[in-house]
C-alpha positions as CSV (number, residue, x, y, z in Angstrom):
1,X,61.6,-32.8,55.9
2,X,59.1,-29.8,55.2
3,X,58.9,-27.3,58.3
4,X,57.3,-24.2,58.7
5,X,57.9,-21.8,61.4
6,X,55.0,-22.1,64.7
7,X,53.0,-20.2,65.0
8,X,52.9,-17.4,68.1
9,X,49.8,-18.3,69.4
10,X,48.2,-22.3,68.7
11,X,44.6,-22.1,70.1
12,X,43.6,-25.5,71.2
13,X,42.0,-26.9,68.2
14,X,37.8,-27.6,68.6
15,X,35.2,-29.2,66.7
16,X,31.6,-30.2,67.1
17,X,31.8,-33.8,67.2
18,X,28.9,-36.3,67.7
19,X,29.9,-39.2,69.7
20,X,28.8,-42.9,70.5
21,X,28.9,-43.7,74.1
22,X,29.1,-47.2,74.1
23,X,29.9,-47.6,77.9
24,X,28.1,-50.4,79.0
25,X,31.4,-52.8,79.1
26,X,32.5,-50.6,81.7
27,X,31.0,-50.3,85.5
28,X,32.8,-49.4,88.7
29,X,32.1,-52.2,90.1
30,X,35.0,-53.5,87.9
31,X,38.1,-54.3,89.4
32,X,41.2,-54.8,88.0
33,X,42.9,-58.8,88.3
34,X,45.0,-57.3,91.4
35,X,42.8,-55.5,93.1
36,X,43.2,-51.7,91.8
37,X,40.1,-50.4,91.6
38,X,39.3,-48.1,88.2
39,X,43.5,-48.5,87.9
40,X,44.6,-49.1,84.2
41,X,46.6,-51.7,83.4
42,X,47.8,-50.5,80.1
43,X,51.5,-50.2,79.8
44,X,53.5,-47.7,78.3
45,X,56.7,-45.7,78.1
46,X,56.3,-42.4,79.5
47,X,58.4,-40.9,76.5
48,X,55.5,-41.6,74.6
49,X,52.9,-40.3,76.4
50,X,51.5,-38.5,73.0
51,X,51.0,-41.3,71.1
52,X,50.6,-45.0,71.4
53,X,53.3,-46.0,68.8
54,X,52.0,-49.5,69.0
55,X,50.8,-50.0,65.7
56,X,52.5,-47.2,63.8
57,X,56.0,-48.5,64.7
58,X,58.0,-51.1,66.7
59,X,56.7,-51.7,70.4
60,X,58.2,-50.4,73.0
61,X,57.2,-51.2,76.8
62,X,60.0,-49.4,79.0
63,X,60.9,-45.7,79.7
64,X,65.3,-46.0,79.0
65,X,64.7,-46.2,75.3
66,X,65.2,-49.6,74.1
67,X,63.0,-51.8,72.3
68,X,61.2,-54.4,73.6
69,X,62.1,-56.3,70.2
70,X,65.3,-55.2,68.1
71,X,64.9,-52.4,66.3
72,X,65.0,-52.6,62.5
73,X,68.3,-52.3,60.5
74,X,68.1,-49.0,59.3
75,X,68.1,-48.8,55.2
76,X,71.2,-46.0,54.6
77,X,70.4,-44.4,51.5
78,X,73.2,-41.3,52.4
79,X,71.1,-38.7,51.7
80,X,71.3,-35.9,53.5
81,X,68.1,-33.5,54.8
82,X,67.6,-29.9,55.6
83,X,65.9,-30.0,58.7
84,X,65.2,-27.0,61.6
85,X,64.8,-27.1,65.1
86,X,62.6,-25.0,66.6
87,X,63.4,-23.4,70.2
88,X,61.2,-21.8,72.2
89,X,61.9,-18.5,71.7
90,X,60.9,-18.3,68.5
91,X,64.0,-18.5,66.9
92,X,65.2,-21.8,64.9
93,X,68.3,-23.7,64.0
94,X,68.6,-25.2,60.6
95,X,70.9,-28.3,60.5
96,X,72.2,-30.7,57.5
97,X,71.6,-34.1,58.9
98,X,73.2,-36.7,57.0
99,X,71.2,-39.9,56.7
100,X,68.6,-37.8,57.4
101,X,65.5,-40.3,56.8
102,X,67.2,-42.4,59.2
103,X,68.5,-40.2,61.4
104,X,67.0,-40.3,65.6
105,X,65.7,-37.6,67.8
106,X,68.9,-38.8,69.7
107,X,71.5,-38.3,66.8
108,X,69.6,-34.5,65.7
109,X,69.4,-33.4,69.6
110,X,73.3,-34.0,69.9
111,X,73.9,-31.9,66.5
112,X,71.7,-29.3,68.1
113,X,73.5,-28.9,70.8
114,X,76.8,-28.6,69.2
115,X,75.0,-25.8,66.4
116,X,73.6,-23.6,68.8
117,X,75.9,-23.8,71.7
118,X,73.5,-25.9,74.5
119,X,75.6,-28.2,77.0
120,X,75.2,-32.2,76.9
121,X,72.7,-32.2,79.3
122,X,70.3,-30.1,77.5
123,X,68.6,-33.5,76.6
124,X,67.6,-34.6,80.8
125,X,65.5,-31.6,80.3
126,X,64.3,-31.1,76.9
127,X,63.2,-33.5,74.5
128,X,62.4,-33.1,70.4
129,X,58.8,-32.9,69.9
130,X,57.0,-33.3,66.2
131,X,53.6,-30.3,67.0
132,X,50.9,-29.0,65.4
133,X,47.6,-27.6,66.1
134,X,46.0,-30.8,66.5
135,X,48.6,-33.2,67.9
136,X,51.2,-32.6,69.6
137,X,54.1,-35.7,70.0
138,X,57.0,-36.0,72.3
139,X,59.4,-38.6,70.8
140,X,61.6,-40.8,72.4
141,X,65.4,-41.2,71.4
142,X,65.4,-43.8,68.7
143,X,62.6,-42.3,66.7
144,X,63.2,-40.9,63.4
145,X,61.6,-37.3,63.1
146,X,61.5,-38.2,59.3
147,X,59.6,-41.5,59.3
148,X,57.0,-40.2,62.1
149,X,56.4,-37.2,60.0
150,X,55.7,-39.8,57.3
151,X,53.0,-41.0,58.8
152,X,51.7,-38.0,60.3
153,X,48.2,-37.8,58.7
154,X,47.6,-41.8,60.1
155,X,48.4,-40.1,63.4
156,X,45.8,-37.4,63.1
157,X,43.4,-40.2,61.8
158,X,43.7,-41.7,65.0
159,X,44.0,-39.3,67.5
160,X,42.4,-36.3,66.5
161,X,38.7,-35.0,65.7
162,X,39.4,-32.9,62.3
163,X,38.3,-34.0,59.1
164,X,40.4,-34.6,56.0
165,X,40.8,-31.2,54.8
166,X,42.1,-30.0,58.1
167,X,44.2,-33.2,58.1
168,X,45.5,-32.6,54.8
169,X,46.7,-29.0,55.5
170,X,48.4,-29.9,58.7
171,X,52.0,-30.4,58.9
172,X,53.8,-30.8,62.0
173,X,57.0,-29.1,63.1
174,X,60.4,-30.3,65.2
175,X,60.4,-27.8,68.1
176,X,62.7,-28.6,71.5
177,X,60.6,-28.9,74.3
178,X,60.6,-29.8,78.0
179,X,60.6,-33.8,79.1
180,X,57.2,-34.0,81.0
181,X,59.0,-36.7,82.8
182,X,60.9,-33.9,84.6
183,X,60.5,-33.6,88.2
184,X,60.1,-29.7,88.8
185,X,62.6,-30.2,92.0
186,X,65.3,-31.1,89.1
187,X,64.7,-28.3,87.0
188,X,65.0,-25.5,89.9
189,X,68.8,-27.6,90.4
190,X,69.7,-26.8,87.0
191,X,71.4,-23.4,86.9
192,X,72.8,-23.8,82.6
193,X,71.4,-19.9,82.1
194,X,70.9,-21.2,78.2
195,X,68.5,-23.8,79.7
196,X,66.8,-21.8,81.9
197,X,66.5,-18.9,79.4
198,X,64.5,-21.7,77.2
199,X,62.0,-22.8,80.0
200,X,61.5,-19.2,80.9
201,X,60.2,-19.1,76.9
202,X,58.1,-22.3,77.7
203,X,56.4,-21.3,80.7
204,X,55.7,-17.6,78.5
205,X,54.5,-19.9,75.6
206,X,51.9,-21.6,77.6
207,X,50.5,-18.6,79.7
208,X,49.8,-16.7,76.5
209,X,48.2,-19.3,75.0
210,X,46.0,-20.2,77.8
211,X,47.3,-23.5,79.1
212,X,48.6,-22.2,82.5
213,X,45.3,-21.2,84.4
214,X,46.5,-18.1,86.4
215,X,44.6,-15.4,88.5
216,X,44.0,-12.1,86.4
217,X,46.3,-9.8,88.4
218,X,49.5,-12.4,88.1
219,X,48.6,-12.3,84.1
220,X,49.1,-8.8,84.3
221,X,52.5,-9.0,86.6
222,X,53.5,-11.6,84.1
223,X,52.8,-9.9,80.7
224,X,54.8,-6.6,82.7
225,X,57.5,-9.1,83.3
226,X,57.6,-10.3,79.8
227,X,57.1,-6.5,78.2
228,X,60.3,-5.4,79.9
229,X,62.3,-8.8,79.1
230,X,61.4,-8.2,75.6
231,X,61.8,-4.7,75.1
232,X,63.8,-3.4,77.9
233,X,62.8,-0.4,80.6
234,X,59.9,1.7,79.6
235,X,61.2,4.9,77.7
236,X,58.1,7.1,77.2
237,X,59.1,8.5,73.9
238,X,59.7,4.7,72.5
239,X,57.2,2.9,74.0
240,X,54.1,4.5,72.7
241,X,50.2,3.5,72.8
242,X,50.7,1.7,69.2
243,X,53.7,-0.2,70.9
244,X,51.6,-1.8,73.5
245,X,48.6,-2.4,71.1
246,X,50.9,-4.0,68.8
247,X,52.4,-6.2,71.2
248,X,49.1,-6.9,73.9
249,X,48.7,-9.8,72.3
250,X,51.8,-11.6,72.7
251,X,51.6,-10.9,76.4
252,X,48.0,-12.2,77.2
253,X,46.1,-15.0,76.3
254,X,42.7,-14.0,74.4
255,X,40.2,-15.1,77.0
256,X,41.7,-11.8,79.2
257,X,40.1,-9.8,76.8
258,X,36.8,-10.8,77.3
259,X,34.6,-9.1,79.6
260,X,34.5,-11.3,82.4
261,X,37.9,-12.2,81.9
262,X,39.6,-8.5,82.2
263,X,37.2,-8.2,85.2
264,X,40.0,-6.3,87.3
265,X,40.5,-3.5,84.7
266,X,38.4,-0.5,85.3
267,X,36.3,0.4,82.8
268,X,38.4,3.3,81.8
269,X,41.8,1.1,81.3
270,X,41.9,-1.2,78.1
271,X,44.7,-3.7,78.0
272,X,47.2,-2.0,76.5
273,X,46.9,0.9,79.1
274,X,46.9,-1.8,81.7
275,X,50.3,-3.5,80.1
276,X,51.9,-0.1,79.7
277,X,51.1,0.2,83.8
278,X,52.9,-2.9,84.4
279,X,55.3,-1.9,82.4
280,X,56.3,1.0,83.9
281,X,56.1,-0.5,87.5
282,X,58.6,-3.3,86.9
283,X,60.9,-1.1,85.4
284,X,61.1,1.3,88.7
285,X,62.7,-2.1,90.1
286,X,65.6,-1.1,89.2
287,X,67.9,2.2,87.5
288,X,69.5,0.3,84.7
289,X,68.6,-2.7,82.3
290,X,71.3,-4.7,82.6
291,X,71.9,-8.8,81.3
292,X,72.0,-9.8,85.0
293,X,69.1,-7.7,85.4
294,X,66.9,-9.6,82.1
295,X,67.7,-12.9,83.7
296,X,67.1,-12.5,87.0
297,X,63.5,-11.2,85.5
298,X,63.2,-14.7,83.6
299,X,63.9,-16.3,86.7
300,X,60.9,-14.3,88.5
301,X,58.4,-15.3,85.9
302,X,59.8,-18.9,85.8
303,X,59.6,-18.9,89.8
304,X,56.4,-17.5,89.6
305,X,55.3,-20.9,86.9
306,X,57.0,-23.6,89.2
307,X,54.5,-22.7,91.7
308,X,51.7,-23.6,89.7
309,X,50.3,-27.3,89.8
310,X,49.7,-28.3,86.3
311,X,53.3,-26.5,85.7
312,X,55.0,-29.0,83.0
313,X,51.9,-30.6,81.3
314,X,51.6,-32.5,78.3
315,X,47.8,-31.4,76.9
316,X,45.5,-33.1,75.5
317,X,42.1,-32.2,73.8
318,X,38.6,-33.9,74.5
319,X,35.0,-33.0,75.9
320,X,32.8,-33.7,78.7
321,X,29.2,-33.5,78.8
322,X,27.5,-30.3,80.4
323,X,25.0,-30.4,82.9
324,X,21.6,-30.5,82.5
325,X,18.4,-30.3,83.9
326,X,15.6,-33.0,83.7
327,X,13.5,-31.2,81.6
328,X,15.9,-30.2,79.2
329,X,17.4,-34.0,79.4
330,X,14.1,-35.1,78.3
331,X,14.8,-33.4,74.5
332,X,18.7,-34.0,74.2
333,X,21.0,-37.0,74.5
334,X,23.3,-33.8,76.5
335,X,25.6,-31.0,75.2
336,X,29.5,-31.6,75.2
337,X,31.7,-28.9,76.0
338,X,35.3,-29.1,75.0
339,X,38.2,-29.4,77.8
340,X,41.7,-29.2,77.9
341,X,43.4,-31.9,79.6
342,X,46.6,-31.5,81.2
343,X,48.7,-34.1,82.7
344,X,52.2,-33.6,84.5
345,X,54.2,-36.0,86.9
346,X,51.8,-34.7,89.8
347,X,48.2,-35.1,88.9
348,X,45.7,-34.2,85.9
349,X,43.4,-31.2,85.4
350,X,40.8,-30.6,83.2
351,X,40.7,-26.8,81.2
352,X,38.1,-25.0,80.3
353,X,39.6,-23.2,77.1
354,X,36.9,-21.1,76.9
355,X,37.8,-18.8,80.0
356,X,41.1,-20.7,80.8
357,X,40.0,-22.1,84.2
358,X,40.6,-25.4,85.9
359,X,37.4,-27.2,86.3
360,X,38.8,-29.8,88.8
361,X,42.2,-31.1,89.5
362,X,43.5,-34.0,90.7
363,X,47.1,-35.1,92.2
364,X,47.2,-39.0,91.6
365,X,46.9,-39.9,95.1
366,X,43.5,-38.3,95.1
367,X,42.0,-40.2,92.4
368,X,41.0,-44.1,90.5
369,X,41.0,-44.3,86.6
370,X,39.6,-46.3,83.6
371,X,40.7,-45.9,80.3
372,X,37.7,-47.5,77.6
373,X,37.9,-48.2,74.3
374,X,35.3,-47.6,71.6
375,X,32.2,-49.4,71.8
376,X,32.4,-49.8,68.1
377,X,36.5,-50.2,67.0
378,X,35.1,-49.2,63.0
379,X,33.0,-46.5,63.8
380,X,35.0,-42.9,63.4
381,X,32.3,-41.6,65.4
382,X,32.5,-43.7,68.5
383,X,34.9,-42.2,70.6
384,X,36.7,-43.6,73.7
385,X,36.9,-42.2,76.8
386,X,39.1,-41.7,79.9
387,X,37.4,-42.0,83.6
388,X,37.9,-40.0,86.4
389,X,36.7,-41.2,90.2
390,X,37.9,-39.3,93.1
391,X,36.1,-38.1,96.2
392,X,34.7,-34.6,96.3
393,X,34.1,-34.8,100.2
394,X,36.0,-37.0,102.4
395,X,33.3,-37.0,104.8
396,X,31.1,-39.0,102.2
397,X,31.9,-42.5,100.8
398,X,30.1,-41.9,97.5
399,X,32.5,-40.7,94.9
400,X,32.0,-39.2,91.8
401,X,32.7,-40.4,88.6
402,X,33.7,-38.0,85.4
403,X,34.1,-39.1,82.0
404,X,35.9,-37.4,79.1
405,X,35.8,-38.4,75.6
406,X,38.5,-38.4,73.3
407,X,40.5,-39.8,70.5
408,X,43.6,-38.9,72.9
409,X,42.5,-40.9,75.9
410,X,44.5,-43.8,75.1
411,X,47.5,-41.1,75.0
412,X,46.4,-40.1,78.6
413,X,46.3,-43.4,80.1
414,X,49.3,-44.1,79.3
415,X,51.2,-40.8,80.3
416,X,49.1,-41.3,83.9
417,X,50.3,-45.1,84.2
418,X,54.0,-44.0,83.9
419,X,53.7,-40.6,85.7
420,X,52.1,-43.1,89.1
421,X,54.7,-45.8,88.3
422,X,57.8,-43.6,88.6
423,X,56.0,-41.9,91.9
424,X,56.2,-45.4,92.8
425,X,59.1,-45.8,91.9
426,X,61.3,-43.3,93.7
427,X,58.8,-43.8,96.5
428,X,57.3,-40.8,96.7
429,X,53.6,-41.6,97.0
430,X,52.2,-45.0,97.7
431,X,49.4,-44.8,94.5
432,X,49.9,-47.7,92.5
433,X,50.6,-50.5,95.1
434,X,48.9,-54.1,95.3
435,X,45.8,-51.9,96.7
436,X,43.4,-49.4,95.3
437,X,45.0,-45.7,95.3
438,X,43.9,-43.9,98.3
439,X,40.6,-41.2,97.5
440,X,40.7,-38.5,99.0
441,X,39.6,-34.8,98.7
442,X,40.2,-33.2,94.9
443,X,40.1,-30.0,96.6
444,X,43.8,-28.1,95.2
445,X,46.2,-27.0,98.0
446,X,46.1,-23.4,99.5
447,X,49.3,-22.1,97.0
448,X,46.7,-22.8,94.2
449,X,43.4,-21.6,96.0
450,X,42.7,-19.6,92.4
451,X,42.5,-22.8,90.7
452,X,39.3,-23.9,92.7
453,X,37.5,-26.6,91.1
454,X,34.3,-25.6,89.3
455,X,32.6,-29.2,89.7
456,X,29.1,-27.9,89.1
457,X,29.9,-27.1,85.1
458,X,30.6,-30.6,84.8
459,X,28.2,-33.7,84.1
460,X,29.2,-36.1,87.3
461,X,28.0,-39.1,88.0
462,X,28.2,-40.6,92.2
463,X,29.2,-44.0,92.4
464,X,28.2,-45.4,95.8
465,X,29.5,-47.8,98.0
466,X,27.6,-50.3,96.6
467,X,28.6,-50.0,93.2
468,X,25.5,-48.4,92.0
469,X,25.7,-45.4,89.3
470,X,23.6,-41.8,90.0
471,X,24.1,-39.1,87.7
């Protein structure tokens, strides 16, 4: 198996794509046959949440593993494979895996663990993930890392938006990631300081690369965090200006550059000055930089993430349409803008990559959805799309209605039908019973108040109580 180290930073990937919107099979006055209003009824495994393995493998319809049909005998040629495992923290393990075509994410996560030290129950919070810049796949157990890698560029076919060159040159890579399935309340039980050590790399991975929506002051407490885990206590004669130019970039995610995004910089302090101040103020938290002291930092940034509601997402890459005015409607059939989608255990929410900002989100008990297939199953340029109806004020019985395109929304549909059925399941939240969820406000709770929803650079539609459609 080829692999090639990941890159530091993996920019969510973007292309100007011109879409079909063959809709008309779908209405809200639809109802599902039990009653669930806008609720899917397409059922998956959770552990495949990035990719509907249906037709690319053997079908699998529960969340332990096994196969809804026996699996097939596996061919042993003996032949063994070089592979490496990717950890977070930018370090990799390379192991000789016998059998290696053959060989499951089950079999290669149990040699990890032996190789590079990692207790047996690394794998209830990680899981091997195939990723690349444009797709990124969380496999379950009995998967062969080989044989999905095989069949990569029919993945990409399907669920991405680049064309064949950009297909051609991708190549994914095994990295060990964290389960989405993971209930944040498990992860704060789990005290392994290896394990931690790789979630606190995790959570750093995804606020420098813009995935974790955060106020600009707590990026700058973060990257000072991150600085000093890195590099140790600020020493003037080490740490230099070239030090913190060299390294600003690992610390911040590109939009804080901009200038609306490094809006609480003065105009006299550029970033690096305003990482070296961070810098130096976490380091007068204490006289010596210890081990004990380096962790307990992790744990501070790690504290800081679990906090955060759309902590622990899988992402996903689509567009919306803007908003426009009638006038300009008049010339244009509208102008998409592309989103990040993220979807955890909790609820979804939508990113705007360009300045990293949620534009709504939505815990499942606040919201109804459709999935919709192509209007034209042939046509590469007819897109599904993934619905979104929740109830911007509770006072009102119209709801609105949001609808994001994407060769990944069958990917999302089925990550949010498992992530509602295990709510269900451990009866936390009544969302998926014989009766349509509950709607109610999408407003986020106080402890995210800097994630406010910014509903008016979206293209909404109301639905009224009477079924009809206004956009």
């Amino acid at each position: 198996m080829s692999v090639h180290r990941i890159n530091n930073k993996v920019q969510p990937h973007s292309e100007e794509v011109y879409l079909s919107r063959d809709v008309t099979n779908r209405h809200p006055d639809n109802e599902s046959d039990d009653g669930t209003f806008y609720s899917s009824k397409q059922t998956m495994s959770l552990e495949l949440e990035s990719a509907n393995f249906d037709e690319e493998t053997e079908k699998y319809d529960n969340d332990d593993g096994n196969a809804s049909s026996p699996p097939k005998p596996r061919q042993h040629d003996n032949a063994a494979l070089e592979m490496c495992v990717y950890l977070m923290d930018n370090t990799g393990v390379q192991l000789t895996v016998e059998d290696g075509r053959n060989a499951t994410a089950a079999e290669i996560l149990e040699m990890l663990e032996e190789e590079s030290g990692l207790p047996e129950e690394t794998n209830c919070l990680f899981a091997l993930w195939l990723v690349s810049p444009l797709l990124e796949l969380q496999l379950k157990p009995h998967h062969s890392p080989f044989h999905v890698t095989i069949q990569w560029d029919e993945l990409l076919q399907k669920y991405s938006t680049a064309d064949d060159d950009e297909i051609e040159r991708d190549e994914p890579v095994l990295t060990l990631r964290r389960r989405v399935s993971v209930p944040r309340s498990y992860e704060r039980t789990e005290r392994h300081p290896l394990l931690r050590r790789l979630l606190y790399y995790e959570a750093v991975y995804n606020v420098a690369n813009g995935r974790y929506p955060i106020e600009s002051e707590d990026y700058h407490r973060l990257a000072g965090i991150q600085i000093t885990v890195e590099h140790g206590k600020y020493d003037a004669k080490t740490h230099d200006e070239k030090f913190y130019k060299d390294n600003v970039d690992d610390c911040y995610p590109e939009h804080v550059f901009s200038k609306s995004g490094w809006s609480s910089c003065t105009s006299k302090q550029s970033p690096h000055t305003s990482l070296l101040h961070h810098h130096q103020q976490v380091s007068t938290r204490f006289n010596e930089f210890t081990e004990p002291v380096k962790y307990q930092l992790m744990m501070d940034y790690l504290e800081f993430c679990w906090t955060l509601p759309h902590y622990g997402c899988a992402f996903f890459h689509g567009q919306t349409e803007k908003p426009m005015n009638a006038f300009l409607a008049s010339f244009t059939n509208g102008v998409d803008i592309d989103v990040l989608i993220g979807i955890n255990r909790d609820g979804i929410y939508v990113i705007d990559p360009a300045d990293v900002s949620i534009l709504v989100g939505l815990l499942y008990k606040e919201l109804s959805w459709e999935f919709s297939p192509p209007g034209d199953e042939t046509n590469r340029n007819c897109i599904p799309c993934l619905f979104l109806q929740f109830r911007e004020d509770p006072k009102k019985q119209s709801t609105r209605l949001l609808q994001i395109f994407s060769r990944q929304a069958r990917m999302m549909d089925a990550l949010i039908e498992s992530c509602v059925n295990q709510l269900t399941d451990s009866n936390t939240d009544d969302v998926n019973g014989s009766a349509a969820p509950e709607i109610v406000s999408c407003t986020l709770k106080p402890s995210s108040s800097c994630m406010s929803n910014k509903l008016d650079k979206l293209a909404l539609s109301t639905v009224t109580p009477s079924g009809i459609i206004s956009i």
